[in-house]
C-alpha positions, 0 to 999 in steps of 0.5 A: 099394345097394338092386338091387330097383329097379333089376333091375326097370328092367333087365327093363322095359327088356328088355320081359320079364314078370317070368315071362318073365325066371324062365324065362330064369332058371330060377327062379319068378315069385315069386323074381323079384318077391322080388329087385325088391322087395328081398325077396332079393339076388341072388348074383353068378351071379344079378346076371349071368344076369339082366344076360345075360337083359336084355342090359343089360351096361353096368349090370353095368359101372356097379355094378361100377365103384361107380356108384349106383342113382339115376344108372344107372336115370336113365341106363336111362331116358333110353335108353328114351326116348330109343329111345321117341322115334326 
């Protein structure tokens, strides 16, 4: 699975600048932009950081439970939306 797309919709989501998530993280800016071009895959301490940092718990579920890529960012998406709208 290619996690560079969807780590980038989680920061989005979360309205974080990929600084704003490495000084969550306690990491460089281009580290962060390096795991959303999937340059580097993120260990599993890292994946949780950042799912805690972006307060997107239910995607760290949904890959856990063998969800794809495709269908949690559609599903992140449609929640953007759907929150953009109300």
């Amino acid at each position: 699975m290619d996690y560079g797309p969807l780590l980038k919709t989680m920061r989005v989501r979360a309205g974080l600048s990929q600084d704003q998530l490495a000084e969550k993280l306690h990491r460089t800016g281009s580290c962060i932009s390096k795991f959303e071009s999937g340059k580097k895959v993120p260990d599993m301490n890292t994946f949780m950081a950042w799912v805690h940092a972006t307060g997107t718990m239910e995607v760290a579920v949904a890959v856990l439970c063998g969800m794809d890529g495709i269908s949690i960012m559609q599903q992140l998406l449609g929640m953007m939306f759907a929150f953009w709208l109300i």
